[in-house]
MIGULO-590132 format. One record per residue (C-alpha): chain; x, y, z; residue number from 1. Coordinates in nm, 4 decimals, always signed. Layout:
BEGIN
A|X|Y|Z|NUM
...
# end
This chain:
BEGIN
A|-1.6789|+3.7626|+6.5794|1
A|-1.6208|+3.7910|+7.0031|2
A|-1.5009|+4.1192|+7.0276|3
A|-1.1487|+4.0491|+7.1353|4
A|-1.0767|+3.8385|+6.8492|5
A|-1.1718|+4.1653|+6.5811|6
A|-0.8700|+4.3433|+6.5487|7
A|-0.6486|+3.9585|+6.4744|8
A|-0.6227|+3.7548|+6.1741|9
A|-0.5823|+3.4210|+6.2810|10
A|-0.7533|+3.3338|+6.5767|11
A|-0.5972|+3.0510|+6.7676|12
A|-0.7383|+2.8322|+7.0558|13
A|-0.7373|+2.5457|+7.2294|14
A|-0.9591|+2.2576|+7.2741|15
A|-0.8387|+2.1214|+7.5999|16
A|-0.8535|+1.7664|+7.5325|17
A|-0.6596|+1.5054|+7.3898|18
A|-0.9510|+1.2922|+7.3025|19
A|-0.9960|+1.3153|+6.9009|20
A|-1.4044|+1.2709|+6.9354|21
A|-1.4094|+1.5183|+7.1964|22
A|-1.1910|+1.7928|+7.0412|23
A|-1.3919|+1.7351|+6.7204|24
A|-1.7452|+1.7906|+6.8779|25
A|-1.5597|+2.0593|+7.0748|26
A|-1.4583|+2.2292|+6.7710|27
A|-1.7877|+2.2025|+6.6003|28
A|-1.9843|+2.3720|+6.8620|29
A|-1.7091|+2.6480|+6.8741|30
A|-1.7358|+2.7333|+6.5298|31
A|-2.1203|+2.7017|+6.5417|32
A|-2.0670|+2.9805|+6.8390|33
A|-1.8779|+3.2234|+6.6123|34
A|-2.1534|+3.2195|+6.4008|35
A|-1.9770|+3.0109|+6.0888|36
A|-2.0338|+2.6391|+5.9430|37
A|-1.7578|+2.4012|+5.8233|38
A|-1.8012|+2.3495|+5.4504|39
A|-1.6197|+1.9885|+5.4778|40
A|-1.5705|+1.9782|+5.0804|41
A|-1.3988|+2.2795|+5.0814|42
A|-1.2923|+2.3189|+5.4173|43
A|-1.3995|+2.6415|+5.3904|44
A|-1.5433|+2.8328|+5.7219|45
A|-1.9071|+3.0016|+5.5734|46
A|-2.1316|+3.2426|+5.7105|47
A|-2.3782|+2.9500|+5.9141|48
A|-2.6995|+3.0143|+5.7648|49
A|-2.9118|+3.0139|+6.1186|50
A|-2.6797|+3.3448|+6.2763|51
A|-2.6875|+3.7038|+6.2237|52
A|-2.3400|+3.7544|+6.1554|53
A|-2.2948|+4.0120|+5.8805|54
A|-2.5034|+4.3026|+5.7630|55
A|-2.6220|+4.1191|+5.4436|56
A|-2.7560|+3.8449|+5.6943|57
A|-2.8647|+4.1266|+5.9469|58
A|-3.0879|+4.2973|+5.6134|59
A|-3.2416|+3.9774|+5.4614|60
A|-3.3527|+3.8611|+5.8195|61
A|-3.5136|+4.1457|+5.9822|62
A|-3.7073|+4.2376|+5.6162|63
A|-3.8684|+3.9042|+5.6122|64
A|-3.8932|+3.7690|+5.9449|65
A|-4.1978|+3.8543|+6.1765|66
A|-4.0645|+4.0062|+6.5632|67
A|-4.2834|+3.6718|+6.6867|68
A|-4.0877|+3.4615|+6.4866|69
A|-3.7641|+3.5630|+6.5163|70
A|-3.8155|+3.5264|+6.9151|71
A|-3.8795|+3.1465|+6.8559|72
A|-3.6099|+3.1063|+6.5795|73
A|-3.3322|+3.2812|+6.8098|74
A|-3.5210|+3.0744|+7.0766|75
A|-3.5159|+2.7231|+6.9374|76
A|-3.1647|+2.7931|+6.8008|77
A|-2.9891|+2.8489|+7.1303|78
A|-3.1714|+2.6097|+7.3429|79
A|-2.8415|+2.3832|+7.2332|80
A|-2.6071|+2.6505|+7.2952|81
A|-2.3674|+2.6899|+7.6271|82
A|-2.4009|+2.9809|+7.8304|83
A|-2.1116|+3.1574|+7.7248|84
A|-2.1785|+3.0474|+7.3446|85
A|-2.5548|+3.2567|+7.3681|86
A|-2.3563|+3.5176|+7.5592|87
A|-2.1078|+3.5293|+7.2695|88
A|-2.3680|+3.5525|+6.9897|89
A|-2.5469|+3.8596|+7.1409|90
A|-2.2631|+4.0505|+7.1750|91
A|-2.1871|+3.9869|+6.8198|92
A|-2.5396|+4.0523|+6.7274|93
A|-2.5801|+4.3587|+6.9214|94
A|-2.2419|+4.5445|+6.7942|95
A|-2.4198|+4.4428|+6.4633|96
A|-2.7129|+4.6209|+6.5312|97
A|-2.5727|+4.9182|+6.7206|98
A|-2.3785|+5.0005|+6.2820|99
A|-2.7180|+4.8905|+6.1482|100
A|-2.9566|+5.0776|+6.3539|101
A|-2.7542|+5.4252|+6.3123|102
A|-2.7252|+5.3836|+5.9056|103
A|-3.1320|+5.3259|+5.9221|104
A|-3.2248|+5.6273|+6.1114|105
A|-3.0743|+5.8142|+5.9187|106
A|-3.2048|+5.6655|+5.5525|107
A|-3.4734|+5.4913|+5.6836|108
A|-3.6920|+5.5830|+5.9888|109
A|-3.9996|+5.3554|+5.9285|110
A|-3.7478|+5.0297|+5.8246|111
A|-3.5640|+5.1192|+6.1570|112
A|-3.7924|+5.0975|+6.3870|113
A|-3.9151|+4.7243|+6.2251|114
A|-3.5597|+4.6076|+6.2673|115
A|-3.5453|+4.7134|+6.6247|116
A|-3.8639|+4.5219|+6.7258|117
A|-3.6837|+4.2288|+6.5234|118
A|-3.3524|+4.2724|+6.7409|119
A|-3.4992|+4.3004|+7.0672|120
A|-3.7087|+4.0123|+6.9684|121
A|-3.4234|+3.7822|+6.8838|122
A|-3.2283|+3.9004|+7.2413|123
A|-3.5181|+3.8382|+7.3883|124
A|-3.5374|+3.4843|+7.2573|125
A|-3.1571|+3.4352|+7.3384|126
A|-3.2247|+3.5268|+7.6979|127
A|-3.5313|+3.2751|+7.7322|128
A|-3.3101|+3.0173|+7.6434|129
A|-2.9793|+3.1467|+7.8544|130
A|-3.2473|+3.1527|+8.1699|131
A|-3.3481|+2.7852|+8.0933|132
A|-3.7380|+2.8794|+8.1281|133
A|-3.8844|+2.6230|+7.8629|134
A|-3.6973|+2.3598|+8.1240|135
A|-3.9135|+2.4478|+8.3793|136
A|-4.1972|+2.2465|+8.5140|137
A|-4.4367|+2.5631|+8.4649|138
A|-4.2591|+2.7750|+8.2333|139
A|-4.4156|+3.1356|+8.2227|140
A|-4.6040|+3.2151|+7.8775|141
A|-4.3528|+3.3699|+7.5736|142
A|-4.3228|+3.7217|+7.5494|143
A|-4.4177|+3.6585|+7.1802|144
A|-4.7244|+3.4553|+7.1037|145
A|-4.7516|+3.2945|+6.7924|146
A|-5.0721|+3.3276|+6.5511|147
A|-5.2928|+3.0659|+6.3889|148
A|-5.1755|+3.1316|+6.0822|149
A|-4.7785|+3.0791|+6.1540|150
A|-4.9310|+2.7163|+6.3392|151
A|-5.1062|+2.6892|+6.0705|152
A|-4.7506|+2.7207|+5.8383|153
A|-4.5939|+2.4445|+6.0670|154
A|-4.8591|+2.2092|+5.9227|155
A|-4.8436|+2.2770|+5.5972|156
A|-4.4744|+2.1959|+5.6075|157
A|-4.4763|+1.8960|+5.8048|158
A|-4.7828|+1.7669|+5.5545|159
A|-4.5690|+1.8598|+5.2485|160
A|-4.2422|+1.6927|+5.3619|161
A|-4.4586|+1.4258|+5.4065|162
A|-4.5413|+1.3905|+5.0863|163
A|-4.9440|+1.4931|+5.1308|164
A|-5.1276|+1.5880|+4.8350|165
A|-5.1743|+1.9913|+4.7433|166
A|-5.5391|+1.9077|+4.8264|167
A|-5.4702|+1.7879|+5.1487|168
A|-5.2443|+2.0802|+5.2418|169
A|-5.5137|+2.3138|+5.1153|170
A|-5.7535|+2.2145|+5.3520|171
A|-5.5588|+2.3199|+5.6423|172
A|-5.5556|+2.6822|+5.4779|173
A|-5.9314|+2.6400|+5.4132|174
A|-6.0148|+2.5486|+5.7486|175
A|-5.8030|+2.8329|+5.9322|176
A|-5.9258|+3.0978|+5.6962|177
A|-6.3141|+2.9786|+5.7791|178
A|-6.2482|+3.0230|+6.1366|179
A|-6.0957|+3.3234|+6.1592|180
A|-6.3689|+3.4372|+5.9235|181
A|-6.5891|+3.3609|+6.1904|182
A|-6.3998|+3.5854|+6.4401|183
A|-6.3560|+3.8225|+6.2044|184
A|-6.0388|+3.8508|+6.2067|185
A|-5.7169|+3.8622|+5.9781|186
A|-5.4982|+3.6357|+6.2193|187
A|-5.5446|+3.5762|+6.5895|188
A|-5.3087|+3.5225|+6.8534|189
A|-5.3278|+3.0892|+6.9157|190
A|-5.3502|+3.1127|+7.2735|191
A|-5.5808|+3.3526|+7.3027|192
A|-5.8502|+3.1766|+7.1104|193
A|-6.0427|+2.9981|+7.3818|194
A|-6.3186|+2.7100|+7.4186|195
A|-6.6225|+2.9451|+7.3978|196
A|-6.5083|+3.0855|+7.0718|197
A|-6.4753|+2.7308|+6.9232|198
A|-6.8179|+2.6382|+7.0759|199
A|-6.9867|+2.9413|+6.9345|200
A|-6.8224|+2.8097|+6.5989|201
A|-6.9630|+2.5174|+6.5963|202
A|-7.3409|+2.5617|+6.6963|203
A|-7.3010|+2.8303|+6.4079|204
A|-7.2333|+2.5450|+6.1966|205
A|-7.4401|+2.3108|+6.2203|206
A|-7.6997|+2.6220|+6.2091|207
A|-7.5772|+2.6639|+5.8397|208
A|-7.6090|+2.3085|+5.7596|209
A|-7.2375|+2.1915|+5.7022|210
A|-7.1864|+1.8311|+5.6429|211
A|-7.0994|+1.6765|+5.9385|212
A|-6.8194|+1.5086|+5.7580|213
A|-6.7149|+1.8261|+5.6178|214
A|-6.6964|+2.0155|+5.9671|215
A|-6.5357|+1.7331|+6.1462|216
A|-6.2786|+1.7393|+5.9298|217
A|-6.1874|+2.0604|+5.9568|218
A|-6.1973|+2.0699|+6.3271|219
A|-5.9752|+1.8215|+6.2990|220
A|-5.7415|+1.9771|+6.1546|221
A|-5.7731|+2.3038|+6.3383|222
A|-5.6830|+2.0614|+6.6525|223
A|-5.3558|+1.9269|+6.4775|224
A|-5.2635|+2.2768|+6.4315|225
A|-5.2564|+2.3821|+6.8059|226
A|-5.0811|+2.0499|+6.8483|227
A|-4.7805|+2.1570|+6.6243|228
A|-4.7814|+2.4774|+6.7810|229
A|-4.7511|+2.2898|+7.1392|230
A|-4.4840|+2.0149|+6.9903|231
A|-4.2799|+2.3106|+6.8386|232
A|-4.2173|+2.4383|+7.1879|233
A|-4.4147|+2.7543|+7.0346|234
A|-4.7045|+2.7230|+7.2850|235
A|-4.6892|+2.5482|+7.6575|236
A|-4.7773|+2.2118|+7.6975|237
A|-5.0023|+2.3333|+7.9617|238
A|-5.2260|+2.5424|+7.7365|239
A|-5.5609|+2.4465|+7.6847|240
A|-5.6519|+2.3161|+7.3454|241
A|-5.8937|+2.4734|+7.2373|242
A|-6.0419|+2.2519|+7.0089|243
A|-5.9873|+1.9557|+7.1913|244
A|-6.2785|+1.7779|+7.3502|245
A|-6.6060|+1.8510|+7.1302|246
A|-6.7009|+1.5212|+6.9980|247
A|-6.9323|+1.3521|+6.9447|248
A|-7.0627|+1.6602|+6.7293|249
A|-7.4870|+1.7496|+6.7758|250
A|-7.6886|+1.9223|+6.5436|251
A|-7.5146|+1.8569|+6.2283|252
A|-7.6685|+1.7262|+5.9094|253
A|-7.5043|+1.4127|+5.7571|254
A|-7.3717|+1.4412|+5.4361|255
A|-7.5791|+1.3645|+5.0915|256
A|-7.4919|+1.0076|+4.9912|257
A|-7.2977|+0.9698|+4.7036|258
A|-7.4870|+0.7815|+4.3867|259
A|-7.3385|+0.4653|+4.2146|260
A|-7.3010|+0.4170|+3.8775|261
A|-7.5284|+0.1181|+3.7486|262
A|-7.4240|-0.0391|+3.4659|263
A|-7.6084|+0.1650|+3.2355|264
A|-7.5067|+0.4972|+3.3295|265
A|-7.1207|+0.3458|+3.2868|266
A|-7.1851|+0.2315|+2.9501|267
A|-7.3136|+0.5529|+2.8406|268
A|-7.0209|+0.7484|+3.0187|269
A|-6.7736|+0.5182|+2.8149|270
A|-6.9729|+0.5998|+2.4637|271
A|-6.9058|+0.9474|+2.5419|272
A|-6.5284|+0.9172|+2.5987|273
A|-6.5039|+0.7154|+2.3187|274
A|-6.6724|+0.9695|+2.0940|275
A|-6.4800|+1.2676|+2.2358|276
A|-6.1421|+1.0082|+2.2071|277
A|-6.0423|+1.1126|+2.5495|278
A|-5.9307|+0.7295|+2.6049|279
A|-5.7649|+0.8421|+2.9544|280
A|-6.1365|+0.8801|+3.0851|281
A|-6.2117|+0.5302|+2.9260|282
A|-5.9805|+0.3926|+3.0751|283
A|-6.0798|+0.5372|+3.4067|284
A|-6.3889|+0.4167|+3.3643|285
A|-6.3639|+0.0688|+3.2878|286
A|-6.1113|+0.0187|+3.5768|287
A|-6.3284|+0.1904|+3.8110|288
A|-6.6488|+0.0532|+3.7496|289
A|-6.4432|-0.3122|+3.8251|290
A|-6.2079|-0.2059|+4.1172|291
A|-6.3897|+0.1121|+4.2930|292
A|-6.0575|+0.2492|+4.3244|293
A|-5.9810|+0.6230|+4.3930|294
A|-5.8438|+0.8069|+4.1641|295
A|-5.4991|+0.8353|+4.3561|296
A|-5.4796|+0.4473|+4.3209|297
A|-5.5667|+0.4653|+3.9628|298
A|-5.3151|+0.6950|+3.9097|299
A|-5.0459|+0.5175|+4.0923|300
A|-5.1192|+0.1636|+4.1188|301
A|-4.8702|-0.1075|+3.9471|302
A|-4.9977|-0.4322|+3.7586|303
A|-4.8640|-0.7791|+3.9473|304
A|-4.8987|-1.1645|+3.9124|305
A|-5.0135|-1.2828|+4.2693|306
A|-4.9627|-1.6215|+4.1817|307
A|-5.1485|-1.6316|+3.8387|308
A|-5.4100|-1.3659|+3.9224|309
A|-5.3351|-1.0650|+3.7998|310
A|-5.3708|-0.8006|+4.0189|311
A|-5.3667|-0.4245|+4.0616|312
A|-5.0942|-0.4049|+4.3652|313
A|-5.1734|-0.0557|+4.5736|314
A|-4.9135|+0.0707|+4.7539|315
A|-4.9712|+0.4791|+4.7935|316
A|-5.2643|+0.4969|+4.9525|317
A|-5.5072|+0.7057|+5.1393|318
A|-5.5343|+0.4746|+5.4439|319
A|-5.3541|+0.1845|+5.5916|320
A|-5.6456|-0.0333|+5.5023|321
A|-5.6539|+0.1034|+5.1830|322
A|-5.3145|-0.0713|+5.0996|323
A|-5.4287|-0.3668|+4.9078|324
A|-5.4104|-0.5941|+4.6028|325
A|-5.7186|-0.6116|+4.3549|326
A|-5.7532|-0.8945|+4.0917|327
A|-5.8927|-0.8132|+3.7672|328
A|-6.1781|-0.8765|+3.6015|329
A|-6.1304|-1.1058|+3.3510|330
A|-6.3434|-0.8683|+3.1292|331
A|-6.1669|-0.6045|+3.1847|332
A|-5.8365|-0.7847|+3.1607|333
A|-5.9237|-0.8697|+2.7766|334
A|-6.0581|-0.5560|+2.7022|335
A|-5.7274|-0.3967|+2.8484|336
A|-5.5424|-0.6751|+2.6476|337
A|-5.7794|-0.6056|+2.3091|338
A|-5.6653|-0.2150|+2.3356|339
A|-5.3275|-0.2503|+2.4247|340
A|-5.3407|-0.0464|+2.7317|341
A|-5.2863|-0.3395|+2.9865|342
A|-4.9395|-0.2504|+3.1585|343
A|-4.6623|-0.4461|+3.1975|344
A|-4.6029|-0.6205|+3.5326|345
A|-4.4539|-0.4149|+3.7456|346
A|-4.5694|-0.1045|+3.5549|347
A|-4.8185|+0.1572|+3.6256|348
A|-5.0674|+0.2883|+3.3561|349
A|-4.8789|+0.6008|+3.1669|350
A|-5.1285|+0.8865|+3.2135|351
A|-5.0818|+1.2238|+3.0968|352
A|-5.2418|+1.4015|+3.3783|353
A|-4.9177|+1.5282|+3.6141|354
A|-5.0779|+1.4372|+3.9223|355
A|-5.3907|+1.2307|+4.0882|356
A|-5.5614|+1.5673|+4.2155|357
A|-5.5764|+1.6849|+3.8095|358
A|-5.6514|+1.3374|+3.7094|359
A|-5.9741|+1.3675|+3.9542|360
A|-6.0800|+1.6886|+3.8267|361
A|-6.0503|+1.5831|+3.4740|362
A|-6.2819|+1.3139|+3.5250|363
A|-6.5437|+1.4977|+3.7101|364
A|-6.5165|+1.7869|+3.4526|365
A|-6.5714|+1.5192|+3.1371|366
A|-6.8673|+1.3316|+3.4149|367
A|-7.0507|+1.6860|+3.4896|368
A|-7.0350|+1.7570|+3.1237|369
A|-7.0853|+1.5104|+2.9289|370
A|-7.3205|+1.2390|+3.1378|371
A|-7.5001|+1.4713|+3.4156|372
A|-7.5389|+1.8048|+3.2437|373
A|-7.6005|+1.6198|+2.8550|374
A|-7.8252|+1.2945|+3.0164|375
A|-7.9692|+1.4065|+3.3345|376
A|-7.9602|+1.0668|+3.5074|377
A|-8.1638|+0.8993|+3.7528|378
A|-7.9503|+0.8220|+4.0567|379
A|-7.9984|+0.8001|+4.4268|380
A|-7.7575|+1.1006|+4.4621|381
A|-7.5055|+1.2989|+4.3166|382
A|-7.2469|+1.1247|+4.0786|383
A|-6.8603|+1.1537|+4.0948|384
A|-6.5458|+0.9514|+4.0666|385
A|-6.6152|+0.8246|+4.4207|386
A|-6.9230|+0.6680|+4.3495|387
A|-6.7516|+0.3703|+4.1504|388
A|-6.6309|+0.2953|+4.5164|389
A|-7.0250|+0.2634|+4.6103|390
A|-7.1034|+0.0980|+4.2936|391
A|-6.8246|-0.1917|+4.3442|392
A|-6.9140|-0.2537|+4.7421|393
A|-7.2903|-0.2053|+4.6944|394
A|-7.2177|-0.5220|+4.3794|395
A|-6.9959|-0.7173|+4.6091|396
A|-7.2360|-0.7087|+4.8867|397
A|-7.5075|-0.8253|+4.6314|398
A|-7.3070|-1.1053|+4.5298|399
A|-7.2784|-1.2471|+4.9190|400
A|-6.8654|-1.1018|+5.0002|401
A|-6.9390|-1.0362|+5.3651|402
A|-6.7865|-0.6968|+5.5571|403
A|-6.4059|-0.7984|+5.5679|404
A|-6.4441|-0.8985|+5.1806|405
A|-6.5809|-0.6447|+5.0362|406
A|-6.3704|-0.3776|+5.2612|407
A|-6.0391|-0.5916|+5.1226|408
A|-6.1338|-0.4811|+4.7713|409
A|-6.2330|-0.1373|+4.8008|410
A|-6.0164|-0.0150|+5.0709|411
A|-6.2312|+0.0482|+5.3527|412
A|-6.1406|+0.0636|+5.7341|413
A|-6.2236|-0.3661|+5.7933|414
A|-6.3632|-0.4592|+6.1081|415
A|-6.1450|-0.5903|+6.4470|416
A|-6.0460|-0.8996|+6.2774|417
A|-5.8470|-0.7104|+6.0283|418
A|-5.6858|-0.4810|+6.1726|419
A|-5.4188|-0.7630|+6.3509|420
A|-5.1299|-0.8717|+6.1036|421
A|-5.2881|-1.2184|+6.0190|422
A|-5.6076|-1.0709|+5.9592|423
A|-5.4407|-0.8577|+5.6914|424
A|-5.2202|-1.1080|+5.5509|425
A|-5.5249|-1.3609|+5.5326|426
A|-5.7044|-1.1274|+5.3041|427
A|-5.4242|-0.9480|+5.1306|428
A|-5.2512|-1.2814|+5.0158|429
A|-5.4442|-1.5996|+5.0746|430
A|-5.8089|-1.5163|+4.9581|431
A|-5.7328|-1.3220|+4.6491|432
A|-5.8543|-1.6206|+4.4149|433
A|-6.1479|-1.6509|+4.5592|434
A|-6.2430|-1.2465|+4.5979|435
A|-6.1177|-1.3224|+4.2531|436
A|-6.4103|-1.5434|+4.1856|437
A|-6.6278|-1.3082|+4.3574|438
A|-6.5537|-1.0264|+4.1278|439
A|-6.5603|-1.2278|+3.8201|440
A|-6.9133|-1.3275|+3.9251|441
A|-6.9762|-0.9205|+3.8476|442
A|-7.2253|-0.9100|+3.5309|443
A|-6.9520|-0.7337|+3.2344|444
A|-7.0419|-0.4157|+3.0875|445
A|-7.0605|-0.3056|+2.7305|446
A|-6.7284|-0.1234|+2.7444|447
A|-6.6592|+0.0446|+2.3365|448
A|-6.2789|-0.0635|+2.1854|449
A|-6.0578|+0.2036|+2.0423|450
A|-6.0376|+0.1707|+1.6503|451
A|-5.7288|-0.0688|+1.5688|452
A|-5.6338|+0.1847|+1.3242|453
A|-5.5420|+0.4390|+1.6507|454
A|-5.3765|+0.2320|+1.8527|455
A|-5.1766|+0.2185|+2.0613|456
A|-5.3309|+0.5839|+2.1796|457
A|-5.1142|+0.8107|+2.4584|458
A|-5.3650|+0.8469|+2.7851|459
# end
C-alpha cells in the first residue's frame, strides 16, 4: 500500500470520469497498482498473485525465483503499467524489503544476500520498463541474460499447453542437455552462445555418425528455443540466432531404413500375441499391417461410415497431411466383427494403455521380445511399430496407387497437388471407394481368432 494511504482504513478516491466503461477500466488498473485483484464472486480485494505485496509473497518469491528471472517477470509485468503505477509498486516493494532485509541479516546472512540480488533484480526490471527501453528501435541488451535452459522452459510450456506428447517435450530437454554437454557446461548464458560454437557442434556430429534425421531434429529445436527466447521479449530481436542458417547439413550419415513386415513375419507376430493372450498387441497388429497407422492414430482414431465404407476417421494427428480417413479391409473388418472388437461408429478402440507413447513401447517391448530376440528374422532393416507404415506404402505402391494415393492412406506429406483444399478434399472424400478397392486388392493374412469362450476380452 502507497505510503500515504498506511496509517487509514478506508481509502477513498476518485476516478474522474463519468463514463461507466472508463471508470471501470480506471478502477481495475488502480487496484492492479496497489498490488490487489478483484475476486468478482466475492467481491473480495486479494493479494494479486503477480506483486510482492506482503512478506509471505516477499518469502515464497525470492526462495524460488532466479535474480534473471525475476528481472523479466517484474519486467514483462510493468510494461502495462503507468508511470506513476511502477513508481507506486517500488515504493511498496522497497519499504517491503527495507523490514525483510533487516530480519534476514540478522537470522539469516547467506538467505539475505540471495534476496537482495532478487530485489535489486526486480527494481531493476521495474526501471527498464518505467524508461521505455524495450520500445526502442535498438534497445540496449538486459542487465540479466537469460540461459538456455530457462528458453528452453518457455518451450516446454508452450509445447505442453499445446497439448504435445511427453515424448515430444522430452526432446527439447534431450537436445539442450546434448549441447551444453558439448560445451561443457551446466547452463550457458543464450546470447552468449555464438555461430562458431554451433558450427563446431555440428562437424562434431556428423564425426560421430548421428543420423542426419536425428541431428536435424534437434537443431531444430534448439532454433525454436532461441526463437521463444526472442518472442518473449527475453532476448533482442536483433540478436543473432545462433542456430539459424546451417542447412542443408554435410557430412552426416542418413539414417538406417526401417524394415517392413511381410506377411509372414506378421503372422508369426500375431501367433505370439495370441499365445501370450495379450489381444491389445493383436489387435495392433492386424490393424497395422492393413492401415500403416502410427501408433498415436491407433490409439485415438474413431470408426465412421463414409458413405458405406467403413472407415478409420483420424483426427489427432502428427501432421496436417496425416489427418485422413482409412477404409478397412474387408478382412480385417470380419475378423474385427468375428472377435467382437470392431467399435461402434463413432467410437474409438478401448485400450488399456493410458496413453499412445506407452501403447508404442508396449508393442516394441512384446516385438523385441517375442519376434526379433525369439525368431531372428530376415528383414532389410530393423523392425518396429513404424515399419507397418513401410509395409502398407511399399504394398500400395506394388498394387499401382500412384504418390498422392498411397500418401492419402498412410499419412505422408502428398505432393503440390495436395496440399490446395480441393486436392485434399478430392482424396479425403471422393476417392475413398476406390483406395478402398485398392486396399482390398491387399493379399489377407492368416490373422489367429480369440477363443469364443474368452470373449469379449478387455485390450
Amino acid at each position: 500500500m502507497p505510503a500515504e494511504y498506511r496509517n487509514r482504513k478506508n481509502i477513498k478516491e476518485s476516478l474522474r470520469t463519468s463514463h461507466l466503461p472508463t471508470a471501470l477500466e480506471r478502477l481495475h488498473n488502480r487496484i492492479n497498482a496497489l498490488g490487489l485483484t478483484l475476486d468478482f464472486q466475492t467481491q473480495e480485494l486479494l493479494p494479486h498473485p503477480d506483486r510482492l505485496t506482503t512478506k509471505e509473497t516477499v518469502n515464497m518469491r525470492w526462495r524460488d525465483e532466479k535474480p534473471e528471472l525475476a528481472y523479466h517477470n517484474a519486467r514483462n509485468a510493468a510494461s502495462t503499467w503507468t508511470d506513476s503505477e511502477i513508481e507506486e509498486v517500488m515504493e511498496i516493494e522497497s519499504d517491503l524489503h527495507h523490514e525483510q532485509i533487516e530480519a534476514l541479516h540478522n537470522d539469516d546472512p547467506v538467505h539475505a544476500k540471495k534476496y537482495q540480488k532478487h530485489h535489486q533484480a526486480r527494481m531493476d526490471g521495474y526501471e527498464r520498463a518505467a524508461s521505455k527501453e524495450d520500445k526502442k528501435l535498438n534497445p540496449r541488451p538486459h542487465r540479466y541474460n537469460i540461459t538456455l535452459k530457462r528458453a528452453a522452459s518457455l518451450l516446454v510450456n508452450d509445447y505442453a499447453d499445446a497439448g504435445k506428447s511427453k515424448k515430444q517435450i522430452g526432446r527439447i530437454n534431450i537436445s539442450v542437455d546434448k549441447f551444453l554437454a558439448f560445451i561443457e557446461q551446466p547452463d550457458f548464458i543464450l546470447t552468449d552462445i555464438a555461430i562458431r560454437h554451433v558450427k563446431k557442434y555440428i562437424r562434431l556430429s556428423a564425426r560421430d555418425n548421428i543420423p542426419l534425421n536425428t541431428f536435424s531434429a534437434e537443431l531444430g529445436l534448439l532454433d525454436k528455443v532461441f526463437k521463444i527466447a526472442q518472442e518473449e521479449g527475453l532476448v533482442s530481436d536483433n540478436a543473432n540466432n545462433p542456430f539459424q542458417g546451417h542447412r542443408p547439413l554435410k557430412d552426416f550419415k542418413e539414417a538406417e531404413s526401417k524394415g517392413i513386415y511381410e506377411p509372414e513375419h506378421a503372422e508369426l507376430l500375431a501367433r505370439e500375441a495370441i499365445s501370450a493372450r495379450s489381444y491389445d498387441i493383436l489387435v495392433m497388429i492386424a490393424v497395422s499391417y492393413y492401415t500403416g497407422m502410427r501408433c498415436s492414430e491407433l490409439f485415438e482414431c474413431v470408426l465412421v461410415d463414409e458413405d458405406g465404407t467403413s472407415c478409420f476417421d483420424i483426427k489427432k494427428a502428427k501432421t496436417r497431411a496425416s489427418v485422413r480417413k482409412v477404409p478397412l479391409h474387408n478382412h480385417l473388418k470380419v475378423w474385427l466383427t468375428d472377435n467382437e472388437l470392431l467399435p461402434d461408429y463413432g467410437s474409438s478402440f478401448a485400450w488399456s494403455a493410458t496413453s499412445s507413447d506407452a501403447f508404442n513401447k508396449r508393442f516394441n517391448r512384446f516385438n523385441k521380445t517375442h519376434l526379433i530376440n525369439k525368431h531372428n528374422p530376415k528383414t532389410n532393416g530393423p523392425l518396429s511399430h513404424h515399419s507397418f507404415r513401410h509395409g502398407m506404402a511399399t504394398r500400395l505402391h506394388r498394387l499401382g496407387l500412384g504418390e498422392i494415393q498411397v500418401a492419402s492412406v498412410v499419412g505422408h506429406s502428398r505432393d503440390t497437388v495436395a496440399q490446395t483444399t480441393s486436392g485434399r478434399y478430392y482424396i479425403a472424400e471422393e476417392e475413398i471407394k476406390r483406395v478402398h478397392k485398392y486396399i482390398n486388392e491387399i493379399s489377407p493374412i492368416d490373422l489367429p481368432n480369440i477363443p469364443k469362450e474368452l470373449l469379449p476380452v478387455r485390450l
